[in-house]
N, C-alpha and C positions, 0 to 999 in steps of 0.2 A: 286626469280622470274625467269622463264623461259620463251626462245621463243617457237614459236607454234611447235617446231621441235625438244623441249626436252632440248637445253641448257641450262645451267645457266646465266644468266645476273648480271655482276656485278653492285655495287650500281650509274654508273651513263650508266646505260643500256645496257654496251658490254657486248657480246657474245664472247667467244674465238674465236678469228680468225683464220677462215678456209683456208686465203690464203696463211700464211704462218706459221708455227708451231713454229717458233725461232722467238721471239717477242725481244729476248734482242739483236738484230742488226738491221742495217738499213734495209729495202726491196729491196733498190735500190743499194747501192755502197757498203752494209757490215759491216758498219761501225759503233765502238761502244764508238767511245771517246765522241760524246754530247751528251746532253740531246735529248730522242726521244719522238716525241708526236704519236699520231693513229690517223694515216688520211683515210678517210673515205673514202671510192673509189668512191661509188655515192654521189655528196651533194644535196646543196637544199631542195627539196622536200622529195629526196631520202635519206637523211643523216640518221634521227631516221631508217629506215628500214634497212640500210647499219648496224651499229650498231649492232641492235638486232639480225641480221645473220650471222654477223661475218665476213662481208666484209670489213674489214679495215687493214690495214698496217702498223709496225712501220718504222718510217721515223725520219728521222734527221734531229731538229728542224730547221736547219739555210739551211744547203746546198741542202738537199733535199727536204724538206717539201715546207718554202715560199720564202726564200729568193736567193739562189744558180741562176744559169741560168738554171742551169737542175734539180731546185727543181718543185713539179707538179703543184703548182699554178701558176710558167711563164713559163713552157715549156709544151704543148700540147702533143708530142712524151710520155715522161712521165708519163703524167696524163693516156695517152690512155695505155702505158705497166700496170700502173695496172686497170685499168677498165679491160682488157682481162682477166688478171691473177684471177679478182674477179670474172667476167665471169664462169669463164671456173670451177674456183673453185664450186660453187652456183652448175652449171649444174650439176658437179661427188656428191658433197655432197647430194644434194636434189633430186636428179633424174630428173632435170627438161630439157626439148629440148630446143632449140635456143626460140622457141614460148612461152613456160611457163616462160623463161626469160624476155621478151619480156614484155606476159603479167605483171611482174611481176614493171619492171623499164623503161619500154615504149620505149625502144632503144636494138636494139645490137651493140655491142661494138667488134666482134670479125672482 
């Protein structure tokens, strides 16, 4: 299966992630002693389309993912560095403006 932009989607719907190329450390501290999961930069609504384009990040399960002070589900600063970084990725990859962003997750983030 692919997204509408040609990549592969693996069997539970990712897209290789465009915002960072080295999946096997953290996004945030670098870090590669725990287990990492792929946190989705947009959720909710946006989560299945985060996914499918490759907007997501690996992150470290405990400190940076939910549990940490400065993992992105309790710290805002965080959550917002990678919403940018998925941002800014999406724009170069896709060719899209601040607008086709926009239309695309109803926010910008930058």
């Amino acid at each position: 299966m692919k997204n509408e932009f040609g990549a592969c989607l693996d069997k539970n719907g990712y897209a290789p992630s465009i915002v960072t190329f080295d999946t096997d450390c953290c996004f945030l501290c670098g870090g590669q002693d725990e287990k990492l999961d792929r946190h989705e930069c947009f959720g909710g609504a946006m989560r299945e389309k985060s996914k499918r384009l490759g907007l997501w990040v690996p992150l470290c399960h405990k400190r940076c993912h939910e549990y940490g002070p400065d993992a992105v589900h309790v710290n805002r600063k965080a959550r917002t560095y990678c919403q940018q970084a998925a941002q800014k990725a999406a724009m170069q990859e896709y060719g899209w403006s601040k607008e086709d962003f926009i239309r695309e997750f109803y926010k910008n983030y930058l």
